[in-house]
VOBA-1610 file (N, C-alpha, C; in pm, whole numbers, padded with zeros to 5 digits, always signed):
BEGIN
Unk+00700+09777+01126Unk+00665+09698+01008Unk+00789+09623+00959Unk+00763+09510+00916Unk+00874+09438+00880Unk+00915+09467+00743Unk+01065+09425+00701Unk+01059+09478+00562Unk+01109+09356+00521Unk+01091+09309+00410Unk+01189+09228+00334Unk+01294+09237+00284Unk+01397+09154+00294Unk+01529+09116+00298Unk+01574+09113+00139Unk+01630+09236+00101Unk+01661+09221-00058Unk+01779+09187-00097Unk+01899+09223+00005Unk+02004+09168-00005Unk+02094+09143+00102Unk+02175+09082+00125Unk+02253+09034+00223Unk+02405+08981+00202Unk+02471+09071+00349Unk+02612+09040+00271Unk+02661+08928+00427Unk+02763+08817+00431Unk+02727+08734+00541Unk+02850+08643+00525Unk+02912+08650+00632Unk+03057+08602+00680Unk+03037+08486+00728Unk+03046+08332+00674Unk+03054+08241+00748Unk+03199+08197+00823Unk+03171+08182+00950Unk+03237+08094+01030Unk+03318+07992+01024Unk+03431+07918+01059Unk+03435+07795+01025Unk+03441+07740+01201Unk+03398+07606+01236Unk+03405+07542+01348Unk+03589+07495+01418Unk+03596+07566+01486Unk+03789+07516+01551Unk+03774+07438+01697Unk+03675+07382+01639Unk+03711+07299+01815Unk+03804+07167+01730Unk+03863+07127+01838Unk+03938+06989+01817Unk+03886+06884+01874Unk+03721+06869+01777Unk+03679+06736+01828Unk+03683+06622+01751Unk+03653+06509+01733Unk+03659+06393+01646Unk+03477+06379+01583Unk+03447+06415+01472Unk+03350+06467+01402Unk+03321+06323+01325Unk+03181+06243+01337Unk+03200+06120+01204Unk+03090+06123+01096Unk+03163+06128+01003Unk+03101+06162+00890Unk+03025+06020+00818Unk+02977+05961+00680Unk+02920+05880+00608Unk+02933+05929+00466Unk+03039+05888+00368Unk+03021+05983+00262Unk+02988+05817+00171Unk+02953+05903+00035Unk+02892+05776-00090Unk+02936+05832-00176Unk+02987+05758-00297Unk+03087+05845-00405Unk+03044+05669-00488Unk+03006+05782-00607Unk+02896+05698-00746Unk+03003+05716-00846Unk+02978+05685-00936Unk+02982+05652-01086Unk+02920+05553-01154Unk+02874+05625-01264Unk+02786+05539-01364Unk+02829+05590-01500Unk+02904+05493-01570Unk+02935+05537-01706Unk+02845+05437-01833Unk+02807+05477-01898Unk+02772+05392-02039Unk+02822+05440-02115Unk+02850+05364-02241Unk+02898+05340-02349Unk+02814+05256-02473Unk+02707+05331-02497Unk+02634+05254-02591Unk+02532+05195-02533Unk+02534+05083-02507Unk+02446+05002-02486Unk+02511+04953-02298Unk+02628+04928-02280Unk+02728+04894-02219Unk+02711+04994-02068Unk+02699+04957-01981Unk+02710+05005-01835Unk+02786+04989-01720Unk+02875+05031-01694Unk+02997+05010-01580Unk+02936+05137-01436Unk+02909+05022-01354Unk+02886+05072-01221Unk+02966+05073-01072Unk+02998+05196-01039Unk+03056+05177-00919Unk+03012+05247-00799Unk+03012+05248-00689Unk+02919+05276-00566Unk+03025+05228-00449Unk+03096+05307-00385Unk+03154+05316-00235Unk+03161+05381-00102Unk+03079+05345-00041Unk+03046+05394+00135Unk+03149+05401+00215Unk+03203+05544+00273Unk+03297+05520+00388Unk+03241+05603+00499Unk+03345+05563+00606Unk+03280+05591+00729Unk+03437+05659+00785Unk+03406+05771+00820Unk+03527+05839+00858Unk+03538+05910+00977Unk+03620+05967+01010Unk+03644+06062+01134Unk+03704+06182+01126Unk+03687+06322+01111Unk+03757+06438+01095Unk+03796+06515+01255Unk+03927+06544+01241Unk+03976+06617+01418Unk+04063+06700+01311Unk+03994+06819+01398Unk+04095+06948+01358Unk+04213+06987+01462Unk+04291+06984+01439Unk+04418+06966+01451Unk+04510+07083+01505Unk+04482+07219+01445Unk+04534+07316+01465Unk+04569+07348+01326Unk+04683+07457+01381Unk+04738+07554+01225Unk+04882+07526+01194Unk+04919+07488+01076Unk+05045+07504+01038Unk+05150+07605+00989Unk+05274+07572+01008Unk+05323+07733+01048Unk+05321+07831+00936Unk+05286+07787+00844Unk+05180+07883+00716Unk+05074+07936+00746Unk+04991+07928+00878Unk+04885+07947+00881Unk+04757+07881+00823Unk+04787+07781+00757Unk+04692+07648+00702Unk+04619+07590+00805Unk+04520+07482+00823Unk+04417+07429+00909Unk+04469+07284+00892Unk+04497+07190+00988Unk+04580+07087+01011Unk+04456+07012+01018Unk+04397+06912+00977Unk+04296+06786+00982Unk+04344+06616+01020Unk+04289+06555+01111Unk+04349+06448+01077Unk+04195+06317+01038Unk+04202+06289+00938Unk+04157+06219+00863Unk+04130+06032+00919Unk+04059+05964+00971Unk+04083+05823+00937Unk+03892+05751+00954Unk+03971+05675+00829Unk+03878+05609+00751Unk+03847+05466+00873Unk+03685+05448+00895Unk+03734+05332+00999Unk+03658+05190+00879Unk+03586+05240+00833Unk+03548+05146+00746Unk+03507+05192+00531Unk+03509+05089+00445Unk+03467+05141+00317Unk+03423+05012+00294Unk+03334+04973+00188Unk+03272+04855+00166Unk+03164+04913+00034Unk+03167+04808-00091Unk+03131+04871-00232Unk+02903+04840-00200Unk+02828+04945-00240Unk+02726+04873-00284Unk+02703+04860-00445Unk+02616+04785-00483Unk+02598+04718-00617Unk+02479+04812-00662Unk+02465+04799-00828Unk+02348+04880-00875Unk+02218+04904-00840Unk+02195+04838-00720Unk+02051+04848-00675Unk+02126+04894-00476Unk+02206+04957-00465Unk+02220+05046-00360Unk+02223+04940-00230Unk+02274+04802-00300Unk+02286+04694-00168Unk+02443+04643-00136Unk+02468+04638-00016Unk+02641+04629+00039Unk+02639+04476-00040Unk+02784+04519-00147Unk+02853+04381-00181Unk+02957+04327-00075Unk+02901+04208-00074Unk+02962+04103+00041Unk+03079+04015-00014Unk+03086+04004-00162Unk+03155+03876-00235Unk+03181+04018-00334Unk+03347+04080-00301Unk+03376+04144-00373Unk+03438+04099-00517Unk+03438+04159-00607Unk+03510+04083-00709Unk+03645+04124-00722Unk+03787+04060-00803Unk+03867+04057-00793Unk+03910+04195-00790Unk+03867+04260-00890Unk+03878+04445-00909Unk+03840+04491-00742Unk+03712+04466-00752Unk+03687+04566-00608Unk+03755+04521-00475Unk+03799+04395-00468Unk+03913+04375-00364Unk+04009+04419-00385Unk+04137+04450-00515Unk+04194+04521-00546Unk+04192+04647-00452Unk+04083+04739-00556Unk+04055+04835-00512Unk+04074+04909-00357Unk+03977+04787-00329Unk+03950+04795-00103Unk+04115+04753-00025Unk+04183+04759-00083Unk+04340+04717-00058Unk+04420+04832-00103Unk+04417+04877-00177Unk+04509+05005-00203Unk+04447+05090-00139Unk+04312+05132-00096Unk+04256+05226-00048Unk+04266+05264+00085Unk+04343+05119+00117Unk+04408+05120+00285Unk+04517+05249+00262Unk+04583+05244+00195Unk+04682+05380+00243Unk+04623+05499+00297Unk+04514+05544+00268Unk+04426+05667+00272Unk+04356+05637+00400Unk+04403+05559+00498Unk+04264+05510+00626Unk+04372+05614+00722Unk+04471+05665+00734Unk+04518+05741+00876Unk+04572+05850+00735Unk+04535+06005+00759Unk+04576+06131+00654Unk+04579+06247+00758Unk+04693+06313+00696Unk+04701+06464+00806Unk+04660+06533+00675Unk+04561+06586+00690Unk+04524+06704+00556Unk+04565+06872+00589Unk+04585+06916+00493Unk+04627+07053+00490Unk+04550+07153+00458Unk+04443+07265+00502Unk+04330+07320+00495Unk+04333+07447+00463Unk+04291+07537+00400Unk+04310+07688+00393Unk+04206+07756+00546Unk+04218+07848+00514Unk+04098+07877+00650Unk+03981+07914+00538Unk+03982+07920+00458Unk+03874+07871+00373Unk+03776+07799+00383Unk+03856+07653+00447Unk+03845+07545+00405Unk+03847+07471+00311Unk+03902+07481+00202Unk+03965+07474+00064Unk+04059+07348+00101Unk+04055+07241+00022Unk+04160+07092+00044Unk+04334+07188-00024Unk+04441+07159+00043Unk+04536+07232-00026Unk+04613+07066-00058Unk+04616+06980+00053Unk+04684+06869-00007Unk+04700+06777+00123Unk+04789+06647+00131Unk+04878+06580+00271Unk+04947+06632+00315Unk+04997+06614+00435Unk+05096+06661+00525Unk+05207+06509+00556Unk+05079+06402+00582Unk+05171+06315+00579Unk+05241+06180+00449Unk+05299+06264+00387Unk+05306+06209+00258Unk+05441+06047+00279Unk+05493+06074+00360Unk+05622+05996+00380Unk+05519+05843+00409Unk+05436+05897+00511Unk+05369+05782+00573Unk+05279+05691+00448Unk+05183+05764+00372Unk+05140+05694+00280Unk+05198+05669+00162Unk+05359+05642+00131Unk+05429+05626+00024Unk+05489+05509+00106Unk+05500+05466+00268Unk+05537+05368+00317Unk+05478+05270+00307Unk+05311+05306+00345Unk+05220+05226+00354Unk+05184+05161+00146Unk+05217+05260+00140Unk+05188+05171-00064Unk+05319+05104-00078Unk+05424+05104-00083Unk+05562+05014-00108Unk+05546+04875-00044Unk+05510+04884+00113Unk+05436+04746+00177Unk+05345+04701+00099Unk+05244+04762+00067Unk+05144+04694-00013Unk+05139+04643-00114Unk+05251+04751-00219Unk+05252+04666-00338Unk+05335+04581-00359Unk+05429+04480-00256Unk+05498+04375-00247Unk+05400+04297-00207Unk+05306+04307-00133Unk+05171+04216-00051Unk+05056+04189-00252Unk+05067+04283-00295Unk+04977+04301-00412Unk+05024+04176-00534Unk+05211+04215-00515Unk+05309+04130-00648Unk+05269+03996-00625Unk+05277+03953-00480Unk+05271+03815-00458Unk+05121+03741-00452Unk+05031+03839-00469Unk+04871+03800-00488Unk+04844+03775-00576Unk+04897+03854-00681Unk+04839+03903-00830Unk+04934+03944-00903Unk+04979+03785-01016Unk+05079+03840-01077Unk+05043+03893-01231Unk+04922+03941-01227Unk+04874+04002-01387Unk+04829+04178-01341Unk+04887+04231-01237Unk+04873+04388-01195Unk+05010+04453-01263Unk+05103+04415-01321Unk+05190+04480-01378Unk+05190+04667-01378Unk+05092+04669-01476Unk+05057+04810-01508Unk+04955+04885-01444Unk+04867+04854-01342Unk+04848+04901-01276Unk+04919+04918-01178Unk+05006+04850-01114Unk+05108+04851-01020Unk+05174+04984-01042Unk+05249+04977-01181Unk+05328+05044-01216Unk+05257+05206-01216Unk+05124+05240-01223Unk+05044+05385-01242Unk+05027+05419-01117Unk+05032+05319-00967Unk+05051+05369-00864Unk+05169+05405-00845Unk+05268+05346-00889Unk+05424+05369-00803Unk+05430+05521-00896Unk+05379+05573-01029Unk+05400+05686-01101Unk+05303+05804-00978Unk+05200+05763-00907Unk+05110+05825-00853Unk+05157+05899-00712Unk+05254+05798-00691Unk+05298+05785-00513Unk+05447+05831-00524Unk+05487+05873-00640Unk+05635+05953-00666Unk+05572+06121-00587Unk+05717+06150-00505Unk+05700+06268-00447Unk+05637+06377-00540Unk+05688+06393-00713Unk+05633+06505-00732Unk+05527+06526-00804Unk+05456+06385-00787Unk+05297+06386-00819Unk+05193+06365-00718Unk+05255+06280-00582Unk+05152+06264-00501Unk+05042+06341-00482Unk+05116+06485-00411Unk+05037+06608-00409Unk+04884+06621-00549Unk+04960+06649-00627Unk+04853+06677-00733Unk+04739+06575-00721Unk+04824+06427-00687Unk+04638+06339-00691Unk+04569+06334-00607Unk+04648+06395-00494Unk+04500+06416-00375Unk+04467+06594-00394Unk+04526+06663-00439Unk+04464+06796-00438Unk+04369+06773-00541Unk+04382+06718-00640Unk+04254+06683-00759Unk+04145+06610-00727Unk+04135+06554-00614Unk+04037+06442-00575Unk+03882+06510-00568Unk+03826+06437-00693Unk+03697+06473-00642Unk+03633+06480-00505Unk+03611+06377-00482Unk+03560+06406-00316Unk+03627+06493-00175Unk+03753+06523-00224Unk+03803+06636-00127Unk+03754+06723-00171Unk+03775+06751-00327Unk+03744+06879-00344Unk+03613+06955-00393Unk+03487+06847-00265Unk+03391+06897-00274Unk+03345+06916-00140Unk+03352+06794-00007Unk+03423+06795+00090Unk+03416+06925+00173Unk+03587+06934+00138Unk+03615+07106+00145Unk+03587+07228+00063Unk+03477+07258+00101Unk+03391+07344+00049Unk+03441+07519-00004Unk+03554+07523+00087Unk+03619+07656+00014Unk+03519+07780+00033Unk+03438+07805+00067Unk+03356+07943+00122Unk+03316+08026+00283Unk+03411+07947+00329Unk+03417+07970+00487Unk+03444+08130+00483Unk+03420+08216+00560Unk+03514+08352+00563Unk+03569+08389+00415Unk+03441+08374+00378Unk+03434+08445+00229Unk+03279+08504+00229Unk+03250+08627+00130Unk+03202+08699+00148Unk+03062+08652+00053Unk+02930+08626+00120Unk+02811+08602+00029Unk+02744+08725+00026Unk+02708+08747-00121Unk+02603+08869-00198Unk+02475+08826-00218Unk+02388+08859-00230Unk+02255+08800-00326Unk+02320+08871-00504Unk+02377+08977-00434Unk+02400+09009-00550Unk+02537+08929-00694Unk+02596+08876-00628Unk+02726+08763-00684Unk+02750+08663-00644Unk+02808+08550-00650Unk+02835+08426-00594Unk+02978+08404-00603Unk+03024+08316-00518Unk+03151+08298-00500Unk+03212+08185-00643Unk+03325+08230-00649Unk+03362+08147-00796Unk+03524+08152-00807Unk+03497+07980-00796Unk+03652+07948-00780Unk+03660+07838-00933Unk+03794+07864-00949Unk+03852+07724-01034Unk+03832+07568-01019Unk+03861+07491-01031Unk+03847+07350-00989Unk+03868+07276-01132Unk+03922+07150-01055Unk+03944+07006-01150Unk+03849+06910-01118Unk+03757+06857-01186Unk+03693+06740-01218Unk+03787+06609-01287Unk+03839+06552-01177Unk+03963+06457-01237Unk+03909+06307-01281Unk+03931+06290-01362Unk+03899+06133-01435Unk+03706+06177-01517Unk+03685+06333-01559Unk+03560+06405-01547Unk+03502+06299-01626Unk+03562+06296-01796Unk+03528+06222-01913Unk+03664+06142-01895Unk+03617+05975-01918Unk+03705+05906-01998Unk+03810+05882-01796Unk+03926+05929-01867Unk+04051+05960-01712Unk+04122+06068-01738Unk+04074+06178-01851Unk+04028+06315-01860Unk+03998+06419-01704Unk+04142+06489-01704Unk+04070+06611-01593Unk+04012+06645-01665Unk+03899+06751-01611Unk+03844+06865-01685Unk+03820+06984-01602Unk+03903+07086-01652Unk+03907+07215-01549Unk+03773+07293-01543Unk+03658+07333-01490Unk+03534+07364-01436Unk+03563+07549-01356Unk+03477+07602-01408Unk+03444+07750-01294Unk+03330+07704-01214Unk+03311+07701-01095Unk+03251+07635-00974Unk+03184+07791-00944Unk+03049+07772-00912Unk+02959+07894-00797Unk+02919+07852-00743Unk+02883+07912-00607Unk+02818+07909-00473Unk+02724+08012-00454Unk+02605+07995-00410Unk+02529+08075-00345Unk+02416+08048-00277Unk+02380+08161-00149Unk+02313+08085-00041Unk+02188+08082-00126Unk+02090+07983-00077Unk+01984+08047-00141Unk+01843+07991-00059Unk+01873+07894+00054Unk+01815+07927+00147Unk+01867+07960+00241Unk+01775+08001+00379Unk+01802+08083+00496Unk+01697+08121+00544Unk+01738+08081+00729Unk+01575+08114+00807Unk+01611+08217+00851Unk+01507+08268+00939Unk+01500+08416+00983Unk+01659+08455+01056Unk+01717+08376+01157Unk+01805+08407+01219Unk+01902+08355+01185Unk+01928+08304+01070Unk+02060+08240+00980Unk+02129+08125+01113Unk+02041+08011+01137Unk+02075+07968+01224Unk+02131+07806+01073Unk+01994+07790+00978Unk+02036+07694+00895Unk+02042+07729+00822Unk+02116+07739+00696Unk+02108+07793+00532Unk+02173+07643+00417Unk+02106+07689+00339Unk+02151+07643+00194Unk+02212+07692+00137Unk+02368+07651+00065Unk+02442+07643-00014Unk+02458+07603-00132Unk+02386+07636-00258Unk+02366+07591-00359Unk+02530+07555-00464Unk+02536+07505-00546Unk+02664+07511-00634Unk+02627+07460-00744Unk+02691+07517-00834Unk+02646+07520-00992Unk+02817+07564-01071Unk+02802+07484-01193Unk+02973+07540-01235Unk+02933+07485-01421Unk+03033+07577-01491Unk+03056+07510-01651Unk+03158+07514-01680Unk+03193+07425-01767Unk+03299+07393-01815Unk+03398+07509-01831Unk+03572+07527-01780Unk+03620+07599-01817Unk+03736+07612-01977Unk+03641+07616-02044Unk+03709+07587-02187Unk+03828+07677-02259Unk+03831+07819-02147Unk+03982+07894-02205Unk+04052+07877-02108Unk+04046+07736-02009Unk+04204+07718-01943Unk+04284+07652-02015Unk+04415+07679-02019Unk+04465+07607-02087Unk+04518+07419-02060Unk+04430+07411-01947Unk+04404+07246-01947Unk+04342+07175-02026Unk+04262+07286-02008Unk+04127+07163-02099Unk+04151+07122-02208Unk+04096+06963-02194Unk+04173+06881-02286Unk+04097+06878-02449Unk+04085+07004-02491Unk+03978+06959-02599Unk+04026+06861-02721Unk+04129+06831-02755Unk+04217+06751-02813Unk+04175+06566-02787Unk+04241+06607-02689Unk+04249+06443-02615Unk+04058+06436-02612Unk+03977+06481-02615Unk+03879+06441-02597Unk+03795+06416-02757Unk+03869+06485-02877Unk+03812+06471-02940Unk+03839+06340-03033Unk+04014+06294-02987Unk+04068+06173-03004Unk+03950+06043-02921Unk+03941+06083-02777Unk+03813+05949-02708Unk+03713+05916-02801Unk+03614+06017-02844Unk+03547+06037-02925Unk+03487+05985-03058Unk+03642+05990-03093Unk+03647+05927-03252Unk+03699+05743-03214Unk+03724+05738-03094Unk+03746+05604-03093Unk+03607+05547-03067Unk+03521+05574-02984Unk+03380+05575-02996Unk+03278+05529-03137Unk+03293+05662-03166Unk+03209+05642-03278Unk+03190+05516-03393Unk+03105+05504-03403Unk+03076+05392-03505Unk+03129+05452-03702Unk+03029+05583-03667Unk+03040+05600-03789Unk+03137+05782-03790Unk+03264+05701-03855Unk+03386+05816-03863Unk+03305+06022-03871Unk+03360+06098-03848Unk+03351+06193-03911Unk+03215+06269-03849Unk+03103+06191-03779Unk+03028+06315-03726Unk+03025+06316-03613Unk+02926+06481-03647Unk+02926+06523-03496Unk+02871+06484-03425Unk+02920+06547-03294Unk+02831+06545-03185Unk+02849+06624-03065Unk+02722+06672-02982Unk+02781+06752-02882Unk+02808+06754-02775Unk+02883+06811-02671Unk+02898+06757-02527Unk+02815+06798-02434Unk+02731+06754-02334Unk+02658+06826-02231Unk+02703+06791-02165Unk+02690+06935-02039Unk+02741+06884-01874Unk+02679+06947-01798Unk+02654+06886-01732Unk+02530+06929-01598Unk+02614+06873-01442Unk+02580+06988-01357Unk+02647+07010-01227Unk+02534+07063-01170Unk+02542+07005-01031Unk+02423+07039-00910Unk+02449+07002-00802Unk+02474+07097-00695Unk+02485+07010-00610Unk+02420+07125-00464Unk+02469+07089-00322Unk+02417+07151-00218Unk+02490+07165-00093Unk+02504+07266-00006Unk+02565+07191+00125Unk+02423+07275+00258Unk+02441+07170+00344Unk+02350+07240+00408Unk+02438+07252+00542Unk+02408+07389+00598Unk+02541+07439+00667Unk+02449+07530+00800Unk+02539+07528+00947Unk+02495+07566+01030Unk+02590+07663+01097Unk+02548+07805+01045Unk+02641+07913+01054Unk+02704+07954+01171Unk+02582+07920+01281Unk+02592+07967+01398Unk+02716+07924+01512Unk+02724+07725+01442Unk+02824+07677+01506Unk+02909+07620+01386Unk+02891+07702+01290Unk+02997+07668+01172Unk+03049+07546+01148Unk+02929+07435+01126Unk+02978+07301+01067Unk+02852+07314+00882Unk+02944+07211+00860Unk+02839+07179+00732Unk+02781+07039+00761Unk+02631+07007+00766Unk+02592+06899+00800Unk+02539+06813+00718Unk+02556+06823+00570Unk+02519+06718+00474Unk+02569+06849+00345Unk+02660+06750+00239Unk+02643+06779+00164Unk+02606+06688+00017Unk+02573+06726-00083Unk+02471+06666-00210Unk+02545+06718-00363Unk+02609+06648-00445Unk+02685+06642-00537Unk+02649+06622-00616Unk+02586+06638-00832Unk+02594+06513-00895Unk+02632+06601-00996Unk+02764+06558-01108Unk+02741+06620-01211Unk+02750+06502-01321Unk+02773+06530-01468Unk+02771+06423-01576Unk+02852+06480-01698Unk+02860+06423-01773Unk+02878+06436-01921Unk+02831+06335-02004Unk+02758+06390-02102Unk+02730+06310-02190Unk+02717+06347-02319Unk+02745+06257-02377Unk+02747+06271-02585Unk+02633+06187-02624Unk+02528+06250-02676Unk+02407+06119-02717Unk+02391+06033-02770Unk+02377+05945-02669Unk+02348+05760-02761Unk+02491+05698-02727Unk+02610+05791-02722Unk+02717+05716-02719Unk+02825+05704-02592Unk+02812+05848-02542Unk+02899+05824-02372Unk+02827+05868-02291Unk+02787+05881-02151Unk+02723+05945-02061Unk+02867+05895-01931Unk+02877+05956-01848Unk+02934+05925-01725Unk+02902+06061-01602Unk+02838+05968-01488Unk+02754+06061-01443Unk+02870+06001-01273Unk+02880+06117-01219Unk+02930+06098-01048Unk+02866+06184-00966Unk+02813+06087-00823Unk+02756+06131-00747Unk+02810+06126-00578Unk+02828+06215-00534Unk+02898+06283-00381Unk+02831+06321-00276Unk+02790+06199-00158Unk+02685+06269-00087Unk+02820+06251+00033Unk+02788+06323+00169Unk+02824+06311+00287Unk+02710+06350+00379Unk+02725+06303+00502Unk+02666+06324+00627Unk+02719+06308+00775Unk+02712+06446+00843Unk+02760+06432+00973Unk+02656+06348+01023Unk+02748+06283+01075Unk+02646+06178+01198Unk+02577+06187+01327Unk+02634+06320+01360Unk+02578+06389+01493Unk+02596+06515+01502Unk+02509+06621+01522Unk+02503+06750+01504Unk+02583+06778+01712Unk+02656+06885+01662Unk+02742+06859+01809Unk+02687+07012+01883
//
């Protein structure tokens, strides 16, 4: 007689072949402000090769982007970029060749090749001075970005790595607990990090754990001492119309990975979280990826 499955404890895998893997990721934002709507939408097309281990014992990745190109609010490729989103599609060249640094987790820890993309931005932003001579200060928030002892931090904060790399490889699933890590939601509200407790848990699965679901769910972490409750209540009041009231914050997180234990890849994963204050801010980001060929 068969019995049903009440709990389960279950070691995923991670995949170590050193093949060249191509992915499709989409990375949203939609902010309003009142009445007011700022939309952004960017498709890339990438390549992941695992690399080996570094002499830390870390997971070596090498990263390159072969194409990115913006779609517009109705989910159609812009052809006639505007001055911003050409901008944009130009600095984003530094990030097209990356050696990433991996836990066996799979957890994003940071670059490896940092020399190379601090070369590739110094070229660029002499190519940028002579294009565009009203980038002053943006100029100037990259060269603060691409200083040795911040680089690190802005790609370890990166939303899309650090959803990406999923961090539950050879970690231990319960029915009975879920896995629960820290995390930054960077630029979450406003250009506001916001530090987040992140869970995982399977919550589908076929008979022979050949496909499963990876659910993720997280709230705000409000006794780190990051969180900006200050600086946010300053955004806020610049907002408001009428001084002095309240209002409250919601945040909603959802997302998915759907993962194939057997040969330890993840083959789509599904992102969206938000914040919003009613009537007056909402900013919502959305994170899909897809392997392109199940190997």
């Amino acid at each position: 007689m068969l019995k049903t499955q009440t709990s389960y404890t279950s070691i995923i895998e991670l995949n170590g072949e050193s093949v060249v893997r191509g992915y499709t990721a989409e990375i949203k934002n939609v902010v309003a402000k009142g009445k007011k709507t700022e939309h952004s939408c960017v498709v890339l097309f990438f390549t992941l090769q695992y690399l080996g281990t570094t002499e830390e014992g870390n997971l070596r990745y090498k990263s390159s982007i072969q194409r990115r190109f913006f779609l517009d609010d109705k989910n159609r490729p812009v052809f006639k970029p505007s001055k911003a989103q050409k901008l944009a599609l130009n600095v984003a060249k530094i990030n097209d060749e990356l050696i990433l640094e991996v836990s066996k987790n799979y957890k994003f820890i940071g670059i490896i090749n940092i020399e190379d993309v601090q070369k590739k931005w110094h070229k660029l932003k002499g190519i940028l001075q002579d294009s565009f001579t009203d980038l002053h200060t943006i100029i100037g928030d990259f060269d603060w970005q691409m200083q040795t002892e911040n680089i690190q931090k802005i790609y370890r904060n990166d939303n899309f790595y650090n959803f990406f790399f999923s961090n539950f490889f050879y970690q231990e699933f319960n029915t009975e607990k879920s896995l629960k890590h820290k995390k930054i939601l960077s630029n979450g509200i406003h250009n506001l990090d916001v530090p987040i407790l992140e869970q995982k848990t399977i919550t589908q699965q076929d008979l022979l754990f050949q496909n499963i679901t990876i659910s993720t769910s997280a709230e705000l972490d409000t006794k780190d001492k990051l969180f900006p409750l200050e600086k946010m209540n300053v955004f806020l009041g610049d907002l408001l119309v009428t001084k002095g009231s309240k209002h409250s914050l919601n945040f909603n997180y959802d997302g998915f990975y759907k993962v194939k234990p057997r040969i330890g890849l993840i083959t789509e994963g599904h992102l969206t979280y938000s914040f919003s204050i009613k009537d007056i801010y909402t900013k919502s980001t959305t994170i899909n990826f897809n392997l392109e060929k199940d190997e």
